[in-house]
MDTraj code that builds the backbone (N, CA, C; nanometers):
import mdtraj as md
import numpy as np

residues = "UNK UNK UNK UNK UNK UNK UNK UNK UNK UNK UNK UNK UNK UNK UNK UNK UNK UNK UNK UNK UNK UNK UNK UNK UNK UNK UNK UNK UNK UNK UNK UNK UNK UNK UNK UNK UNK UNK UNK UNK UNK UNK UNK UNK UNK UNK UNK UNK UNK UNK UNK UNK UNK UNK UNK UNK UNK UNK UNK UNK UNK UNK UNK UNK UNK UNK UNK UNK UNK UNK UNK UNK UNK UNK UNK UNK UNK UNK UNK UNK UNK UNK UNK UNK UNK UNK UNK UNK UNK UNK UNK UNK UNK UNK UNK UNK UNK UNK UNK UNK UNK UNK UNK UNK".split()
xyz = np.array([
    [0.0843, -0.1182, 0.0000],
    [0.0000, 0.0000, 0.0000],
    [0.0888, 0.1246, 0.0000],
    [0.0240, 0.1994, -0.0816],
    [0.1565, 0.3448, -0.0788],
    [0.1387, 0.4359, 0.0869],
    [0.2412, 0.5039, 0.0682],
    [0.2359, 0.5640, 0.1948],
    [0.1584, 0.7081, 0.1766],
    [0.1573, 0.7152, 0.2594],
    [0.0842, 0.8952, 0.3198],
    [0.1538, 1.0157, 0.3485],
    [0.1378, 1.0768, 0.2780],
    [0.2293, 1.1825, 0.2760],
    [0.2352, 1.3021, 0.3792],
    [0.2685, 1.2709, 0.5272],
    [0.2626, 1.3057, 0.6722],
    [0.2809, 1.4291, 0.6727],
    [0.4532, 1.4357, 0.6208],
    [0.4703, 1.6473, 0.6168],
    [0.4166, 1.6881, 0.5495],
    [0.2874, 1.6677, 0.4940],
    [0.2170, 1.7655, 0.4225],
    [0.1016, 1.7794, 0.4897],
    [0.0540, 1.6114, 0.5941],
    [-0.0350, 1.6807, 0.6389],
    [-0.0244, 1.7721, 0.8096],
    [0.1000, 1.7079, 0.8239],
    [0.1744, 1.8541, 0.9674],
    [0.1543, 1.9748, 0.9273],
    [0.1577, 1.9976, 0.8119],
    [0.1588, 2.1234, 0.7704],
    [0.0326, 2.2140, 0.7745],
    [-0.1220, 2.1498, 0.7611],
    [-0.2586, 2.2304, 0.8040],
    [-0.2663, 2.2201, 0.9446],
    [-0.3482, 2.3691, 0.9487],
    [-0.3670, 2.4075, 1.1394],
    [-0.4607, 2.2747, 1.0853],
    [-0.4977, 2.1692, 1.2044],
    [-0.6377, 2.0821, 1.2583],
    [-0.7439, 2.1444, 1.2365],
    [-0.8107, 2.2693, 1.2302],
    [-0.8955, 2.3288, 1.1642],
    [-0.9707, 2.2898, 1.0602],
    [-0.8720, 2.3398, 0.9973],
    [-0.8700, 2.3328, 0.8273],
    [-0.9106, 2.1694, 0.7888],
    [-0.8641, 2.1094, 0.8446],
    [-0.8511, 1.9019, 0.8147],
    [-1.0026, 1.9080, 0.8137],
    [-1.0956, 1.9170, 0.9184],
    [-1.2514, 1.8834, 0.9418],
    [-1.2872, 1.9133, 0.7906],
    [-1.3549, 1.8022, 0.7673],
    [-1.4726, 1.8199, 0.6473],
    [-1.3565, 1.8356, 0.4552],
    [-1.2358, 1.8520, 0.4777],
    [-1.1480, 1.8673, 0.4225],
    [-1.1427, 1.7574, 0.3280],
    [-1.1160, 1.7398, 0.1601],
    [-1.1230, 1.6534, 0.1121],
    [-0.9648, 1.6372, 0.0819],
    [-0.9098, 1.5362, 0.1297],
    [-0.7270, 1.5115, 0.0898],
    [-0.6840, 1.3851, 0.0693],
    [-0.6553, 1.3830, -0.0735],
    [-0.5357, 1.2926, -0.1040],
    [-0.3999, 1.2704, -0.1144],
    [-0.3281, 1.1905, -0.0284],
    [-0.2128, 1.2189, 0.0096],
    [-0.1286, 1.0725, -0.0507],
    [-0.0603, 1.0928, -0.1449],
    [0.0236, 0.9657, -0.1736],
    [0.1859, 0.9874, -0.1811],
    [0.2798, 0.9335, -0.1358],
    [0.3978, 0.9383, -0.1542],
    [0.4886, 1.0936, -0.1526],
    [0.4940, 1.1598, -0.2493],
    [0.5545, 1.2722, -0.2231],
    [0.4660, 1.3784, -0.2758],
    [0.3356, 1.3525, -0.3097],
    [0.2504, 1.4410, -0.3297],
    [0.0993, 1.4643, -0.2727],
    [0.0206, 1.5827, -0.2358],
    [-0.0385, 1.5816, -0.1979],
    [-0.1659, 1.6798, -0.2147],
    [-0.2839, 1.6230, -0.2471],
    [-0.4532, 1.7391, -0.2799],
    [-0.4500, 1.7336, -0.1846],
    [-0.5443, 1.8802, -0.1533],
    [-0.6186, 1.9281, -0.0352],
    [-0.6822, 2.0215, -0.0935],
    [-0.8186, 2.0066, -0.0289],
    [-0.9429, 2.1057, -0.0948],
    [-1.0251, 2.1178, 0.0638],
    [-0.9751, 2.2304, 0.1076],
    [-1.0647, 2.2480, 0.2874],
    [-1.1582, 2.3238, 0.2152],
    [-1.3032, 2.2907, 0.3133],
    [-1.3959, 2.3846, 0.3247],
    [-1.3982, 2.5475, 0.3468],
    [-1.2546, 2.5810, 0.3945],
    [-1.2561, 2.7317, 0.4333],
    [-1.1056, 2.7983, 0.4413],
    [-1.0712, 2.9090, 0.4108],
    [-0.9623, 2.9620, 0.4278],
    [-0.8843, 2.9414, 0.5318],
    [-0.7037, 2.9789, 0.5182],
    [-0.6753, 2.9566, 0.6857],
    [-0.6724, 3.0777, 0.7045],
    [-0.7747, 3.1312, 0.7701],
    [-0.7364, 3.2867, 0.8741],
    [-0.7210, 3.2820, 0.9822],
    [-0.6425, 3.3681, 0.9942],
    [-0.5708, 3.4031, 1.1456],
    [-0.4456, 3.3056, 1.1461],
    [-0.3823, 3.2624, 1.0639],
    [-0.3076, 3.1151, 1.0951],
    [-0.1716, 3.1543, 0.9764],
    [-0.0669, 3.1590, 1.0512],
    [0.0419, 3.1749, 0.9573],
    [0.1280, 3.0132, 0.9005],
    [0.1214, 3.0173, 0.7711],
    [0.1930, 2.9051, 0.8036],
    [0.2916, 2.8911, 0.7102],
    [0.4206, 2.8190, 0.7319],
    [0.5684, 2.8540, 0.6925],
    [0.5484, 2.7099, 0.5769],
    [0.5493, 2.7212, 0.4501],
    [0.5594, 2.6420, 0.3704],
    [0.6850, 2.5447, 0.4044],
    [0.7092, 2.4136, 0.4056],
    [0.7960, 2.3141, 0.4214],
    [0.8419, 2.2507, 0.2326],
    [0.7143, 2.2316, 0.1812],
    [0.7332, 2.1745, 0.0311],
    [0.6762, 2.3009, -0.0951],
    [0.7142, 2.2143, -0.1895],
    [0.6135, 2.2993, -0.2644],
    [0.4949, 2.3536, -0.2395],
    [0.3980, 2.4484, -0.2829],
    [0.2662, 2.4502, -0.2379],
    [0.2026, 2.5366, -0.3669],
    [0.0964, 2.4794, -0.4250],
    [0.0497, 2.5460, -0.5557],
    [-0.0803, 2.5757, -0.5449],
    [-0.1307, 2.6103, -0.4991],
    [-0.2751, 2.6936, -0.5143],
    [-0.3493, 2.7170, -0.6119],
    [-0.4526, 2.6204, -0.6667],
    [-0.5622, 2.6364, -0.7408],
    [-0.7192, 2.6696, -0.7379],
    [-0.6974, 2.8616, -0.6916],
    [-0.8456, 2.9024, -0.6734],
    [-0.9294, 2.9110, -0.7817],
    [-1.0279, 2.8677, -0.7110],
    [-1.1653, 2.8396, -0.7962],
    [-1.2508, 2.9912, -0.7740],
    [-1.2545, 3.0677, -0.6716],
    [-1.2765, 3.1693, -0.6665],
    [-1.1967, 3.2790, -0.6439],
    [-1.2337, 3.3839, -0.6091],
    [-1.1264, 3.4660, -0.5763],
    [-1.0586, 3.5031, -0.4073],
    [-0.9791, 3.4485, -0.3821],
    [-0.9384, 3.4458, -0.2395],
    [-0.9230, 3.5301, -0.2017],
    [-0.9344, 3.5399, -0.0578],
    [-0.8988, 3.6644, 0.0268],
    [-0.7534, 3.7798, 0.0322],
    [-0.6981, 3.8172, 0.0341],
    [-0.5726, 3.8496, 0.0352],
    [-0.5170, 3.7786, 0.1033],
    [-0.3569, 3.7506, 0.0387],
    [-0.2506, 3.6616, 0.1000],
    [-0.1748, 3.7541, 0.1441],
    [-0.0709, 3.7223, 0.2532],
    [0.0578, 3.8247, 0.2826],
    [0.1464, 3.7127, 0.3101],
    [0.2517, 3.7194, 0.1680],
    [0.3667, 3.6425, 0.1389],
    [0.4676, 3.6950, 0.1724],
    [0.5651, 3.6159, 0.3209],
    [0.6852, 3.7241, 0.3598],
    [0.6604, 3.8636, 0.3611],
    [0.5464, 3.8610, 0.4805],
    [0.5093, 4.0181, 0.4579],
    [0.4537, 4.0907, 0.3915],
    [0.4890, 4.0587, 0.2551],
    [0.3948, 4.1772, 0.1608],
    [0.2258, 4.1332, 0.1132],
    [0.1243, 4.1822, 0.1051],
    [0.0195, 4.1850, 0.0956],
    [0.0164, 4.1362, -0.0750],
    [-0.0543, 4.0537, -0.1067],
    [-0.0751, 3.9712, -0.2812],
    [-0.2439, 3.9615, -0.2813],
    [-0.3397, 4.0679, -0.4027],
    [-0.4435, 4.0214, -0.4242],
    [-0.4353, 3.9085, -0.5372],
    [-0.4628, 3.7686, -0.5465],
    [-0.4971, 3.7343, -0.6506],
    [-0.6567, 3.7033, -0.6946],
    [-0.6676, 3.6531, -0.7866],
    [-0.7898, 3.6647, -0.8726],
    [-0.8020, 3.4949, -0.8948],
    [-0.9413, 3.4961, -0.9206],
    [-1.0389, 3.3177, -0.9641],
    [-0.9547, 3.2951, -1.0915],
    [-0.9102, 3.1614, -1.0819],
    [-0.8316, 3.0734, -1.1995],
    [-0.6583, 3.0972, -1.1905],
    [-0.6053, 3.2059, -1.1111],
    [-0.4752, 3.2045, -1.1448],
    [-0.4420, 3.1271, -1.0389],
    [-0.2803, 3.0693, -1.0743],
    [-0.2311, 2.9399, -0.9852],
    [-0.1069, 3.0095, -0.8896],
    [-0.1127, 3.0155, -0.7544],
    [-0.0351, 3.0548, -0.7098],
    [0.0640, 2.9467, -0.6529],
    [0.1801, 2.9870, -0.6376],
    [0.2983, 2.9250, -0.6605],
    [0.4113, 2.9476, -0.5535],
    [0.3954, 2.8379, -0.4120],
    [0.5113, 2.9096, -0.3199],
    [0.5789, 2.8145, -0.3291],
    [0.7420, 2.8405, -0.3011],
    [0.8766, 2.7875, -0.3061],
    [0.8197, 2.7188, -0.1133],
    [0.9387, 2.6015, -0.0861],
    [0.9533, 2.5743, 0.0447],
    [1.0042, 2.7443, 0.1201],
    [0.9770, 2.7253, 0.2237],
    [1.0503, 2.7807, 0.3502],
    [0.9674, 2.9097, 0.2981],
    [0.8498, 2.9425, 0.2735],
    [0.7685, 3.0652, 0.2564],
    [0.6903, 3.0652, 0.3339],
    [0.6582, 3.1982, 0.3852],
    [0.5620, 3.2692, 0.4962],
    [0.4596, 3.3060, 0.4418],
    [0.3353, 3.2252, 0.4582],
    [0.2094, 3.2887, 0.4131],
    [0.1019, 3.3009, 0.5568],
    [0.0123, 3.4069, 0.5224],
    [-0.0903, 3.4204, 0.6153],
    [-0.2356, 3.4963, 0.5513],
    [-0.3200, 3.4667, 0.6123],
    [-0.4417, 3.5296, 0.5299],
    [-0.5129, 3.6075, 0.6974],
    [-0.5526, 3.7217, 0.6940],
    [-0.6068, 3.7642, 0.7875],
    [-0.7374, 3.7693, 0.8298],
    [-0.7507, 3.8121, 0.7231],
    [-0.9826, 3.7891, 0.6702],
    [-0.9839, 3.7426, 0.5282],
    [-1.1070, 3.6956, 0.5822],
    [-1.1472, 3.6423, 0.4678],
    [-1.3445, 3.5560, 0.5018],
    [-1.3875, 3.5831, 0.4274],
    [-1.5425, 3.5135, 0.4142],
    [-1.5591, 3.3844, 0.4081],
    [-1.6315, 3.3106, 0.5448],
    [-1.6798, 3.1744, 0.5457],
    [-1.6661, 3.1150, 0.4042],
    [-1.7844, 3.1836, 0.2923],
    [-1.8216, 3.0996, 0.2168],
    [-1.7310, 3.1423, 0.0646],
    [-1.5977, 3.1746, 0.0974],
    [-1.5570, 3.2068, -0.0111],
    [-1.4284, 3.0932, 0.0196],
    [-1.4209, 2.9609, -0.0181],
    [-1.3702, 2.8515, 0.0556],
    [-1.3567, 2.7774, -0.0882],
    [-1.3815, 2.7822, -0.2125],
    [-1.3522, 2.7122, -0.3160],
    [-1.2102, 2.7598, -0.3882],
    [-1.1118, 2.6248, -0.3415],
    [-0.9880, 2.6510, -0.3911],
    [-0.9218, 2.5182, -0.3702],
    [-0.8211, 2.4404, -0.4378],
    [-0.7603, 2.3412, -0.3831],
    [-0.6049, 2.3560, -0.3871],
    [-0.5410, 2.2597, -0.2801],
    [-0.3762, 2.3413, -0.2538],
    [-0.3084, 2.1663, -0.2849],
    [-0.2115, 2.1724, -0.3687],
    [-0.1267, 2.0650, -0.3721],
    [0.0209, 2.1027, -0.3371],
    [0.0446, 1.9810, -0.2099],
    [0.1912, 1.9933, -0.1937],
    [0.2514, 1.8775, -0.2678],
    [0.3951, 1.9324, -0.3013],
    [0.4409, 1.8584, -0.3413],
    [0.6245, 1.8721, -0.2690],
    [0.6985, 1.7305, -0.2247],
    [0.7786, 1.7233, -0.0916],
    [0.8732, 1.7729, -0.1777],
    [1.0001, 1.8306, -0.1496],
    [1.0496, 1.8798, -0.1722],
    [1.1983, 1.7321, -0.1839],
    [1.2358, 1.7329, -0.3135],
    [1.3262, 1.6360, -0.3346],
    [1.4921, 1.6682, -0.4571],
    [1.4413, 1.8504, -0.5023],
    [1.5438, 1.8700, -0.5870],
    [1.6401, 1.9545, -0.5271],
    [1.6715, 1.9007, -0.4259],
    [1.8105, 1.9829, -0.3896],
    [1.9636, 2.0018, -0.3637],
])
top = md.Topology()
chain = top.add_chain()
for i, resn in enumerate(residues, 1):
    res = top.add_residue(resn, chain, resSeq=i)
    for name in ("N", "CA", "C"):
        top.add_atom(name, md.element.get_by_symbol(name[0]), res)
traj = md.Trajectory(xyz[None], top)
């Protein structure tokens, strides 16, 4: 049976997991949560690619504030600082794939 891809799922606050749809195999990993992480900073470990379906709340990447927009793919390197501050219950359609970090 393949394995589960653990540091990726260390990586969501417990929050976020409830109701959360995730597939996790080997060195890669879907995740599609029901809701944004606000209030919750969290330091990227692997890849992390972001595919919103709507338009997300504002991100603040290493500090600086990023609006993006529905359909574009956002794209963080390991060892990145993201946080979202607000953001709307029902604006929660987006899915995030990690992928472990192995080219170095």
């Amino acid at each position: 049976m393949p394995e589960q891809n653990n540091a990726f799922l260390e990586q969501i606050p417990e929050h976020l997991k409830d109701g959360a749809e995730i597939h996790s195999i080997y060195d890669m990993s879907v995740f599609r949560p029901r809701c944004f992480a606000t209030g919750a900073t969290i330091q990227t470990k692997d890849y992390h690619i972001c595919l919103p379906t709507s338009t997300p709340p504002p991100l603040f990447i290493e500090g600086t504030e990023y609006q993006y927009q529905k359909g574009r793919i956002i794209l963080l390197p390991p060892d990145t600082c993201v946080s979202i501050e607000n953001a709307l219950p029902d604006a929660s359609l987006y899915s995030t794939e990690y992928i472990k970090v192995i080219f170095q």
